[in-house]
C-alpha positions as CSV (number, residue, x, y, z in Angstrom):
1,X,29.6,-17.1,-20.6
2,X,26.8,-19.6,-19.7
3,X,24.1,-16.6,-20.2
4,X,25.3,-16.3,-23.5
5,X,25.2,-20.4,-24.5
6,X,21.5,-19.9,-22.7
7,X,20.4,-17.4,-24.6
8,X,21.7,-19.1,-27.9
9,X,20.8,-22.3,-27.1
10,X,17.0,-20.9,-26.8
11,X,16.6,-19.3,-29.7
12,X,17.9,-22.4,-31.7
13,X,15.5,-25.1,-30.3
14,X,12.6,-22.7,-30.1
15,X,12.3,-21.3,-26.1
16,X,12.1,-17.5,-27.0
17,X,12.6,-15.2,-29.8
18,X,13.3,-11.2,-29.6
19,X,10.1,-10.0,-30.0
20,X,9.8,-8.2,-34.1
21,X,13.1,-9.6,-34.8
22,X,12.6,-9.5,-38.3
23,X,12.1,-5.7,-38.1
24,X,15.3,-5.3,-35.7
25,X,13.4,-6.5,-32.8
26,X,11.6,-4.7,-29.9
27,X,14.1,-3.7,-26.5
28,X,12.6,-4.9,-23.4
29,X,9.9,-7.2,-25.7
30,X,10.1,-11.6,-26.1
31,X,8.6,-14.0,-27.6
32,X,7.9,-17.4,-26.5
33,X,8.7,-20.5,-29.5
34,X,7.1,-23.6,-29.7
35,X,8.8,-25.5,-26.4
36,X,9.0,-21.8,-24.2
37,X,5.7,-21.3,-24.5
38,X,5.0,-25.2,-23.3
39,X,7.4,-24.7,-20.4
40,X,5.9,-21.4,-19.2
41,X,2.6,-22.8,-19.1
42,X,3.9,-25.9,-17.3
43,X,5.1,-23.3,-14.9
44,X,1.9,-21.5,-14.5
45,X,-0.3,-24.9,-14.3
46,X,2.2,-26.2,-11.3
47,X,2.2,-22.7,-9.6
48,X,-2.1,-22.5,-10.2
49,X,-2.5,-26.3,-9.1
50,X,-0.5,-26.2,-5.8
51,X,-1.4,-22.8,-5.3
52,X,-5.4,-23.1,-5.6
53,X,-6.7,-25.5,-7.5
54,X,-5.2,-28.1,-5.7
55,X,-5.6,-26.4,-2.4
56,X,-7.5,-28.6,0.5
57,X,-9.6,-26.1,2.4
58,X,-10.6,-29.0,4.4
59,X,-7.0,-29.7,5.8
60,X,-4.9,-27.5,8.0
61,X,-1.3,-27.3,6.0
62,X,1.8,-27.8,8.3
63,X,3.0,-24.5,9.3
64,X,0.0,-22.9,8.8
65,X,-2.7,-21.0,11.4
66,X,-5.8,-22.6,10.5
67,X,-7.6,-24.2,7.4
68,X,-8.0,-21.5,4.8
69,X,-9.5,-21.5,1.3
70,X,-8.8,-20.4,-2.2
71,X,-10.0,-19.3,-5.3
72,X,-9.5,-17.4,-8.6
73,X,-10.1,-14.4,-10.4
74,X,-9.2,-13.2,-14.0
75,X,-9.2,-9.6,-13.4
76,X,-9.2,-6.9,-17.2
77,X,-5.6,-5.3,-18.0
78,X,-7.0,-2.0,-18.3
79,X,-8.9,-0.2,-15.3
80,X,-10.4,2.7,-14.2
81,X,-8.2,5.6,-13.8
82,X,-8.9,6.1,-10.4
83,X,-7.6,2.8,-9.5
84,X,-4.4,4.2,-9.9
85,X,-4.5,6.7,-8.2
86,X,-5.8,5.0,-4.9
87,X,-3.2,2.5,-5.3
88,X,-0.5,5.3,-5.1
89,X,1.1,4.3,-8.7
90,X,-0.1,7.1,-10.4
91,X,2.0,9.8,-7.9
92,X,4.2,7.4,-6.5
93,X,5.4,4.4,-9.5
94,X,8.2,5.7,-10.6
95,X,12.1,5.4,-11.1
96,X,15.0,7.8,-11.6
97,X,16.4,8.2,-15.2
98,X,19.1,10.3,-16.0
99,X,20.3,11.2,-19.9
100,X,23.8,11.3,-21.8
101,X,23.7,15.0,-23.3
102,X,26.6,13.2,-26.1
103,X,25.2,9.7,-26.6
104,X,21.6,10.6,-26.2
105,X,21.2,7.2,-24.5
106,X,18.6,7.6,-21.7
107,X,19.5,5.2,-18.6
108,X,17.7,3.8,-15.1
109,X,19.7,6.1,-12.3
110,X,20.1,2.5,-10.1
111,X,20.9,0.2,-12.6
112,X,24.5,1.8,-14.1
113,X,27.3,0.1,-12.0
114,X,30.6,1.4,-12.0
115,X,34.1,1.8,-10.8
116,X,36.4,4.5,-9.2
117,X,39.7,4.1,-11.2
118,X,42.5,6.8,-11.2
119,X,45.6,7.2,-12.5
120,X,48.2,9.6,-11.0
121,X,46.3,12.7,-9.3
122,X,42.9,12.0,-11.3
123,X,40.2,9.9,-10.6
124,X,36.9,9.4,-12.5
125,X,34.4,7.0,-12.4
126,X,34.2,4.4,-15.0
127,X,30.3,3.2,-15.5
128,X,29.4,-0.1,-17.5
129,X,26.6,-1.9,-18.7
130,X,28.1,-5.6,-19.2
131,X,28.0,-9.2,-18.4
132,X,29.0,-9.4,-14.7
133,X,32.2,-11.7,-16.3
134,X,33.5,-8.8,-18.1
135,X,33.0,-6.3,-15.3
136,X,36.8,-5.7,-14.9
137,X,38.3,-6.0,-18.2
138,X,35.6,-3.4,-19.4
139,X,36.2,-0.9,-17.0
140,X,39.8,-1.5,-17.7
141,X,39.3,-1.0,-21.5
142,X,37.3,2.3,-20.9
143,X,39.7,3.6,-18.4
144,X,42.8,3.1,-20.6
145,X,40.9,4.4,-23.8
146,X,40.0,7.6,-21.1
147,X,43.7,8.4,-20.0
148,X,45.0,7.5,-23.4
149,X,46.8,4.8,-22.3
150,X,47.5,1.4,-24.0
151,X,47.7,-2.1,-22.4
152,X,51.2,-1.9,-21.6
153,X,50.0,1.0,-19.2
154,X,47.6,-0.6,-17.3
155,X,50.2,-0.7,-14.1
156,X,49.4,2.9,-13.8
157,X,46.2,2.6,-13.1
158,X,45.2,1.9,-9.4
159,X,41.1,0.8,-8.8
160,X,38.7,1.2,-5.6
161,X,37.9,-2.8,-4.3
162,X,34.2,-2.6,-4.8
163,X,31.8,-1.6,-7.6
164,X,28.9,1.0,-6.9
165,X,25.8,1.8,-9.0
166,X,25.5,5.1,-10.1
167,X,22.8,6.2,-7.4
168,X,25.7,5.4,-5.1
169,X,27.9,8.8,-5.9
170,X,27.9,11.4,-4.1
171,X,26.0,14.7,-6.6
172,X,29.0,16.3,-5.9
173,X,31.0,13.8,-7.8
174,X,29.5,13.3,-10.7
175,X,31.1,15.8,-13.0
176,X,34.2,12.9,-12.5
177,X,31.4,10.1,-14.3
178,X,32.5,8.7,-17.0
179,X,28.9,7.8,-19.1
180,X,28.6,4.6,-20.9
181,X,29.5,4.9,-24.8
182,X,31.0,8.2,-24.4
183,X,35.1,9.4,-23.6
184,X,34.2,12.4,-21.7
185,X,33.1,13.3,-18.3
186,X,30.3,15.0,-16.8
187,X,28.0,13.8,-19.9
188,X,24.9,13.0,-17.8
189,X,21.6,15.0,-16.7
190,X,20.8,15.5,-13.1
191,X,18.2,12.3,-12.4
192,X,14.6,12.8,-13.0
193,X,11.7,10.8,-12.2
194,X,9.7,8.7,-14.7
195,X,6.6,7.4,-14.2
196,X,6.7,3.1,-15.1
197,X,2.9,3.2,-16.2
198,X,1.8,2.3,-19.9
199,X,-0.6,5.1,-20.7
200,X,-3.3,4.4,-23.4
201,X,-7.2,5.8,-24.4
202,X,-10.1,4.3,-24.0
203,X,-12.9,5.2,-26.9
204,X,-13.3,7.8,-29.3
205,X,-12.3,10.2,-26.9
206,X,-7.9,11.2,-27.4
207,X,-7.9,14.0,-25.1
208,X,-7.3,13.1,-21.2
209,X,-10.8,12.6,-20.7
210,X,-10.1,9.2,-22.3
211,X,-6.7,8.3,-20.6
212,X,-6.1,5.3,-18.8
213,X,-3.2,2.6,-18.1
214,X,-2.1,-0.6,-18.3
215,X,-1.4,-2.0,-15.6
216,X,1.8,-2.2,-13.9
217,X,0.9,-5.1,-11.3
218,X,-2.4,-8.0,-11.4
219,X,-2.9,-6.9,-7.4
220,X,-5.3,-4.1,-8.0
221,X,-7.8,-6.2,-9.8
222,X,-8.2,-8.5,-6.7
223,X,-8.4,-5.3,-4.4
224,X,-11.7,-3.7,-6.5
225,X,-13.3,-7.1,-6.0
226,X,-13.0,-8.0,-2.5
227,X,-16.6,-7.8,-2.3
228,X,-17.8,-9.2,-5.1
229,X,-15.5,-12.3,-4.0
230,X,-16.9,-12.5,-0.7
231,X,-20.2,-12.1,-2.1
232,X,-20.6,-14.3,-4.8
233,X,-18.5,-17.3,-3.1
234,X,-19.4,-17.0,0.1
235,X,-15.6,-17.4,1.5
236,X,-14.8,-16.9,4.9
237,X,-11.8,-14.8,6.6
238,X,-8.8,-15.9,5.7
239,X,-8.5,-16.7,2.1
240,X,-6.9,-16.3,-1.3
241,X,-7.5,-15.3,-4.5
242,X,-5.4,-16.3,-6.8
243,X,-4.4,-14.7,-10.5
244,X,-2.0,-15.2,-13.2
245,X,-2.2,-12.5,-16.0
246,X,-0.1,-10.3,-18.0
247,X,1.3,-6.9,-16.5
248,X,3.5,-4.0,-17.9
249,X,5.8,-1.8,-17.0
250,X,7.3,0.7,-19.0
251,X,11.0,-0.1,-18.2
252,X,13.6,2.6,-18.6
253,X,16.9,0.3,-19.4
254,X,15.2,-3.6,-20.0
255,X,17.8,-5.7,-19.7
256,X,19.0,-9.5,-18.6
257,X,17.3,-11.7,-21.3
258,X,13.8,-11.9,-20.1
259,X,14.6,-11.0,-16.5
260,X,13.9,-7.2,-16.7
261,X,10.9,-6.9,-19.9
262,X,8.4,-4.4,-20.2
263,X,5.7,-7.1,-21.0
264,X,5.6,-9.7,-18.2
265,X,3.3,-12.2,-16.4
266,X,2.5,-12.5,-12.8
267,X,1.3,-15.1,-10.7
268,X,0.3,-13.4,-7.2
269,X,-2.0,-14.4,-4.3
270,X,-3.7,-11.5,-2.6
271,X,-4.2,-13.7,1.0
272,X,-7.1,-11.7,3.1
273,X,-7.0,-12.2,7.0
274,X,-7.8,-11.4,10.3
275,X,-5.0,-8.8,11.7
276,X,-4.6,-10.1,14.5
277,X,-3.4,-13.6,12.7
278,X,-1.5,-11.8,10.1
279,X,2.1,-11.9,11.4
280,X,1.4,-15.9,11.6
281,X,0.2,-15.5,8.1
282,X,3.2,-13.9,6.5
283,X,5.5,-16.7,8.0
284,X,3.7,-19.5,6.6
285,X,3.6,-17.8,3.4
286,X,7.3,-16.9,3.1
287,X,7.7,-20.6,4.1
288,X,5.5,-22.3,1.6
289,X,6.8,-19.9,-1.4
290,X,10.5,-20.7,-1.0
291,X,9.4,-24.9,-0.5
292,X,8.0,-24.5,-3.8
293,X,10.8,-23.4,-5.7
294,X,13.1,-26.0,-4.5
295,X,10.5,-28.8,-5.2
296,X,11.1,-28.0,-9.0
297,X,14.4,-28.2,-8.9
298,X,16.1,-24.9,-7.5
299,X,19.5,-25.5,-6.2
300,X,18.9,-24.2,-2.7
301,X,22.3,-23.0,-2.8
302,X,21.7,-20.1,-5.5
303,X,18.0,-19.5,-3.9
304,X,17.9,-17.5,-1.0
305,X,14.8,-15.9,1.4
306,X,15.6,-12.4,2.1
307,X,14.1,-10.2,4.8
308,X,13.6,-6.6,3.6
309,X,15.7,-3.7,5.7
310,X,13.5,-1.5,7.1
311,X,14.5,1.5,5.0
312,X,13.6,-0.5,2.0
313,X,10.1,-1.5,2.8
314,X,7.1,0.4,0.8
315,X,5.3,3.2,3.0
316,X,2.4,1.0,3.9
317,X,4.2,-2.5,4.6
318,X,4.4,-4.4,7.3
319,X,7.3,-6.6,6.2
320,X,8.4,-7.7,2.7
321,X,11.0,-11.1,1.9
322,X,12.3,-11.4,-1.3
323,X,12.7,-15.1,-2.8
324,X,16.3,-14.1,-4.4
325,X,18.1,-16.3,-7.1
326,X,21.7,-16.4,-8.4
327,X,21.1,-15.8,-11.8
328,X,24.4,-16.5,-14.1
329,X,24.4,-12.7,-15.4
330,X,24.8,-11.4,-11.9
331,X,28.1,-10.7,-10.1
332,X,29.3,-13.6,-8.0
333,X,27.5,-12.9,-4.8
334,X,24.5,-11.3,-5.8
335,X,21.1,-12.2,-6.5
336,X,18.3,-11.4,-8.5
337,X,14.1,-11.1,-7.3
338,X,12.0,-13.9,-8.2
339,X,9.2,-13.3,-5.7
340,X,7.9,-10.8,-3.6
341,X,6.1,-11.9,-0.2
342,X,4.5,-9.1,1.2
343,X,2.8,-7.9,4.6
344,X,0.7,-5.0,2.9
345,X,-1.5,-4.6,6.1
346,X,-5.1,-2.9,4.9
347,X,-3.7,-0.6,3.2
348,X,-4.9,-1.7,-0.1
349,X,-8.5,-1.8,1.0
350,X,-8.5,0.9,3.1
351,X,-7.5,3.2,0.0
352,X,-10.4,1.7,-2.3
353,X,-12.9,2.6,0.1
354,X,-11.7,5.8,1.9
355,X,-13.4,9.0,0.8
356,X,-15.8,10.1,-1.8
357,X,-14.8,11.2,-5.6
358,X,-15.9,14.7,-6.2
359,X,-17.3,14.1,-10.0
360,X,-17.0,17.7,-10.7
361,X,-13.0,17.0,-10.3
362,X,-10.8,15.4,-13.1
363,X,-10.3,11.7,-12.0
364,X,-6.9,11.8,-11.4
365,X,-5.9,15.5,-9.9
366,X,-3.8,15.2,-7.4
367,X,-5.0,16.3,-3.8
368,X,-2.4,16.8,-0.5
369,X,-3.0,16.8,3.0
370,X,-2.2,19.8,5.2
371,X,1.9,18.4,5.4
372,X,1.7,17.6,1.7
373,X,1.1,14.1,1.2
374,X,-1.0,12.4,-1.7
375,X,-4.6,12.5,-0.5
376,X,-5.9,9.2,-2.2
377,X,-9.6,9.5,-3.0
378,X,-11.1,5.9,-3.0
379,X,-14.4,4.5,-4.0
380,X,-16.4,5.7,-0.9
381,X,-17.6,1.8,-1.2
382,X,-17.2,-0.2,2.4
383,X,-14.3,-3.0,2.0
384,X,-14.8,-4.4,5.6
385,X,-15.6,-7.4,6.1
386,X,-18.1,-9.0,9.2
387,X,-16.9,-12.3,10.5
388,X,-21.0,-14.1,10.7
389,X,-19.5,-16.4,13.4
390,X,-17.9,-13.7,16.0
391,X,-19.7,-10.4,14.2
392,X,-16.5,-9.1,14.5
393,X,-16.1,-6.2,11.7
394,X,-12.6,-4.7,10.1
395,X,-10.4,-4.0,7.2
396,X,-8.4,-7.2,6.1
397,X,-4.8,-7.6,6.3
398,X,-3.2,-8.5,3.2
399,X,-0.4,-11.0,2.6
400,X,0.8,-11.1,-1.1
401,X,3.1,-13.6,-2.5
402,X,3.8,-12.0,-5.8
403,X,5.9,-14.6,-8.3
404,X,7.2,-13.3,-11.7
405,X,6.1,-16.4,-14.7
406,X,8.7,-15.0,-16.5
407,X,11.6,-14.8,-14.0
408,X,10.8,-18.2,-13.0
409,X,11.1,-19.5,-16.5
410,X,14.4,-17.5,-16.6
411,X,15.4,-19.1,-13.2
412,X,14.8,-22.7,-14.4
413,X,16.3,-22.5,-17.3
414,X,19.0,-21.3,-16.1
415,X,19.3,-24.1,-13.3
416,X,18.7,-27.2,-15.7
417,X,21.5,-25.9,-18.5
418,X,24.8,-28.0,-18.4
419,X,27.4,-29.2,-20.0
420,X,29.2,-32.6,-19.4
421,X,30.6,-35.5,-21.7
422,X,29.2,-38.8,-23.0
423,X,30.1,-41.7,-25.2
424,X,28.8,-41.1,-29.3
425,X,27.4,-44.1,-31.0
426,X,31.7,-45.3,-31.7
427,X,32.7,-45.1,-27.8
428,X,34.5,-41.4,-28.8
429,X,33.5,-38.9,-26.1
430,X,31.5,-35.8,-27.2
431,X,30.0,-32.6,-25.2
432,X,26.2,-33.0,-24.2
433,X,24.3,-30.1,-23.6
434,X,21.8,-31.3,-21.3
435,X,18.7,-28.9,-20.1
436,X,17.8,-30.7,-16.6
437,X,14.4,-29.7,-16.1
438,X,12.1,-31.3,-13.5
439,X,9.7,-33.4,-15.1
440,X,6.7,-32.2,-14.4
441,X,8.1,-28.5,-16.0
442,X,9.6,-30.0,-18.4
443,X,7.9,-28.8,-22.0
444,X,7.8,-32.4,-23.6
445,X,7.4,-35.6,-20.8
446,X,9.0,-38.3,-23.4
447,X,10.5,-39.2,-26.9
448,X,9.3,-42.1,-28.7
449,X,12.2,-43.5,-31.2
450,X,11.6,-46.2,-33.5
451,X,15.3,-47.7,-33.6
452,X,15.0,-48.2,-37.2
453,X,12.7,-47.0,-39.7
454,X,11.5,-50.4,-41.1
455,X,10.7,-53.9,-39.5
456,X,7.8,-52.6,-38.0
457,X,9.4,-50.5,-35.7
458,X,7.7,-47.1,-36.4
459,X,4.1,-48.6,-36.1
460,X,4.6,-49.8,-32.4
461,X,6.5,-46.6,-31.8
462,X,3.8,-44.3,-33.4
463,X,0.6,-46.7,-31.7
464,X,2.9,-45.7,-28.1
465,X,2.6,-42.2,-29.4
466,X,-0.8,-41.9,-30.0
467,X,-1.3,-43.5,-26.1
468,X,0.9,-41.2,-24.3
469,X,-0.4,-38.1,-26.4
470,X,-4.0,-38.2,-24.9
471,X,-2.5,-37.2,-21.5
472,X,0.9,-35.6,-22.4
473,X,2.8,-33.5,-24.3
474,X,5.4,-35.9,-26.0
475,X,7.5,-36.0,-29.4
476,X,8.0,-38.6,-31.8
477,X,10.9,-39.0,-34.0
478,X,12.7,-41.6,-36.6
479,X,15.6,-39.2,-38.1
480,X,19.4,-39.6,-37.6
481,X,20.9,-42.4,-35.7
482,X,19.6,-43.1,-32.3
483,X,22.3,-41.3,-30.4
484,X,21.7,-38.1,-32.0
485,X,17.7,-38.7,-31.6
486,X,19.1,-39.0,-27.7
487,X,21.2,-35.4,-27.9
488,X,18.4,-33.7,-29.3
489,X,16.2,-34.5,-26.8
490,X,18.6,-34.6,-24.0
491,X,18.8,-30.5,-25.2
492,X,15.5,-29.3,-24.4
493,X,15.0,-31.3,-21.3
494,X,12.9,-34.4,-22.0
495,X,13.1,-36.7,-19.4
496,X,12.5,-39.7,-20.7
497,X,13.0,-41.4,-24.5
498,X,11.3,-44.5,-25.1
499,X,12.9,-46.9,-28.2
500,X,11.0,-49.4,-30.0
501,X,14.0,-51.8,-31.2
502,X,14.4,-55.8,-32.3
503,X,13.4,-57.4,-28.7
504,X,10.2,-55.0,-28.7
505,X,8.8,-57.0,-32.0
506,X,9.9,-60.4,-29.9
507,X,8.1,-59.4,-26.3
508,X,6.6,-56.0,-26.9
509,X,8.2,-54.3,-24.5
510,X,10.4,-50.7,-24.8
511,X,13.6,-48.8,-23.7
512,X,12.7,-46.1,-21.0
513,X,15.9,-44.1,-20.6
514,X,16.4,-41.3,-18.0
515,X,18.0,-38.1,-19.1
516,X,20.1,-37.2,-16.0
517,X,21.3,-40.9,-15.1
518,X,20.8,-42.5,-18.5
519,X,19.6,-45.4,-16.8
520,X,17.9,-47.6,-19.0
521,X,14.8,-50.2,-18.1
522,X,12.4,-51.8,-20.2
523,X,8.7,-52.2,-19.8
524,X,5.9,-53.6,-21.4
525,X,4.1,-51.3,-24.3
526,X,0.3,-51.5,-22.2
527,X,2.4,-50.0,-19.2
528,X,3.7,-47.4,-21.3
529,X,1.3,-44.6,-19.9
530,X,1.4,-45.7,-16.2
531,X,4.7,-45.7,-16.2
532,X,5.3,-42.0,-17.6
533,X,2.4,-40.9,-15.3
534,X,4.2,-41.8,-11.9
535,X,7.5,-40.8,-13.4
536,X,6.4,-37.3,-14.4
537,X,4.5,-37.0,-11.3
């Protein structure tokens, strides 16, 4: 139920809003309110700033190789065509969907979970598409709705131990499927594959001549401009260029809150180096991507680094780990993907610059090789690059940590939501929601409460105000009774509320109270921003 209270909780104080909700809203589509969009961006800033901007290319980090630098890029959402089609999406970005001939409901083959139940000599399969707490009673409803059974009757009903998705049953089986929001069997099409890409035209032109995409994934941008990079910055083997940006995917079955959307944003690091180094490479960069997580607050006890099997692992990757989080929606035991760190070896650069574009050819026809595989027809432009020191020439090896903004988001608000009780202003106990953000996340850095609206009060507190609002996001407010001032913030994660009462008029100095302990200090008004800055920080 805490996905629920989260999801309620962040429409009321402004985090996220269903996307056209006015209009019935947009499946698969959010947007963020006044305090998400602050948090996100808090996100993005922390991830840019330890990531790049803050990056010393002068030290060697602990853990890694050898110094390395970094720098950015901003790539366009739409590209050309062919870019596509080197990367492999266009032939190979897909997912299997499979339709309810009764409900007309269309659904992501992997992503329907389900149950064998049967009852006497019969057994069908029960699918679901529910909260992970409601797993059992719902497959229970459907199943006694399906054998026309009522509650009393549920004895008769005997149930395999462990749930499967739907790509888990055998073809032969699946006349015995029971399809979500139908009472029949053997309701759904045989899976299909559907192609995740956003397609849109560029110009005048509506035909195919003027087709292009969105695109699915930032990466590609920082492939086409390996050499202008090098070129124009002068970087040296290894580095990183860094990108946060917006990316879509046209989702069959969106789902999760903001977990699984068909707008998102990334933040991903294409890290270029030598091949011989690149094992070394991936290591550090597993490493350093899980570290950051749990510096903002991840309990490292829902956060988990997972090593990819090898029949899971894309056709041209060396090794993938998936930074994995509990999320409260999942069933108990499984995780969701917040980051992908991937050994993509050269095959990104290899495909841009393999091969020549016959012009007399549509952009995007697909060619195969003699045992009919995609023939990817790249730029004809050479991607190596020459080391000036060793004049050593080859094809970079890639390692990408690719980091989801809005998972992330997801993630840490889910981590900071709890519950617990505290003392009201007459010693009763009451429920606190309390959103335990890190700090330096955390959409607004401080309160400043006037105790009382007169006596001078809300001058000092509004002169504080105007101090701490040159360098940070922070909230003033003089409405309701100081405790309830408290609550309010204590609900979207403020750290820290400073109060202007009777002994600030005597020595000028303020409340600071911690949301987490509520430990309270009091400092002199000058010290006011110092004292925020090295909390925060």
């Amino acid at each position: 139920m805490q996905m629920e209270k989260l999801v309620s909780l962040c429409k009321r104080r402004g985090f996220m809003f269903q996307s056209s909700e006015i209009y019935g809203g947009l499946n698969g589509f959010w947007d963020y309110g006044p305090l998400g969009v602050e948090l996100k961006r808090n996100i993005k800033d922390a991830w840019w700033r330890d990531m790049c901007q803050g990056h010393n290319e002068l030290v060697q980090p602990e853990g890694a190789p050898s110094t390395y630098e970094m720098v950015g890029l901003d790539c366009t959402i739409i590209m050309h065509p062919q870019v596509w089609k080197c990367s492999g999406h266009y032939d190979l970005f897909h997912d299997f969907m499979v339709d309810c001939k009764v409900s007309k409901k269309r659904y992501r083959f992997d992503q329907v979970r389900g149950k064998w139940v049967a009852r006497g000599e019969q057994k069908i399969f029960v699918t679901i598409m529910t909260d992970a707490e409601l797993e059992h009673e719902e497959v229970t409803r459907r199943a006694l709705k399906f054998f026309n059974l009522r509650n009393k009757d549920v004895a008769q009903l005997t149930y395999d131990e462990s749930y499967l998705t739907l790509d888990k049953v055998a073809a032969s089986d699946r006349p015995s499927v029971l399809a979500p929001d139908v009472n029949e069997l053997g309701t759904l099409t045989d899976p299909r594959e559907f192609n995740l890409m956003f397609k849109t035209y560029v110009g005048a032109l509506s035909g195919e001549e003027g087709a292009a995409f969105l695109r699915p994934e930032t990466a590609q941008g920082i492939f086409v401009n390996f050499k202008n990079v090098v070129d124009s910055t002068r970087v040296r083997i290894p580095f990183g260029v860094a990108q946060v940006g917006k990316s879509f995917r046209n989702e069959i079955t969106p789902r999760n809150f903001t977990f699984r959307s068909r707008e998102f944003e990334q933040m991903e690091i294409e890290f270029f180096c030598n091949p011989n180094e690149s094992p070394k490479w991936y290591e550090y960069w597993r490493n350093r991507r899980m570290q950051w997580y749990l510096s903002l607050g991840l309990d490292g006890e829902r956060l988990r680094l997972r090593e990819h099997d090898q029949e899971e692992l894309s056709h041209y990757s060396c090794g993938t780990a998936d930074i994995e989080y509990a999320f409260p929606f999942l069933p108990e035991g499984e995780y969701g993907e917040l980051e992908g760190i991937a050994h993509r070896g050269d095959f990104d650069l290899r495909s841009h610059s393999e091969g020549k574009l016959d012009p007399k050819k549509r952009p995007l026809e697909l060619e195969r090789t003699e045992d009919g595989q995609p023939r990817h027809r790249g730029s004809g432009k050479d991607l190596s690059y020459r080391d000036d020191l060793t004049n050593e020439r080859f094809i970079p090896h890639v390692i990408e940590p690719s980091a989801g903004a809005d998972r992330a988001t997801l993630a840490f608000l889910c981590q900071a939501y709890h519950e617990d009780l505290q003392p009201d202003e007459d010693g009763k106990m009451q429920s606190r929601i309390v959103m335990r953000l890190h700090p330096r996340i955390a959409p607004i850095k401080a309160a400043i409460l006037p105790l009382v609206k007169k006596d001078g009060m809300p001058e000092i507190a509004k002169e504080i105000y105007t101090a701490l609002k040159q360098r940070f996001n922070v909230f003033y407010d003089e409405k309701a009774a100081v405790g309830r001032r408290y609550r309010r913030q204590d609900e979207i994660g403020t750290p820290y509320c400073i109060t202007v009462d009777t002994q600030t008029l005597q020595d000028r100095t303020v409340t600071i109270r911690d949301r987490d302990t509520l430990k309270q200090w009091r400092i002199k008004i000058e010290d006011c921003v110092r004292e925020i800055a090295s909390l925060v920080s």
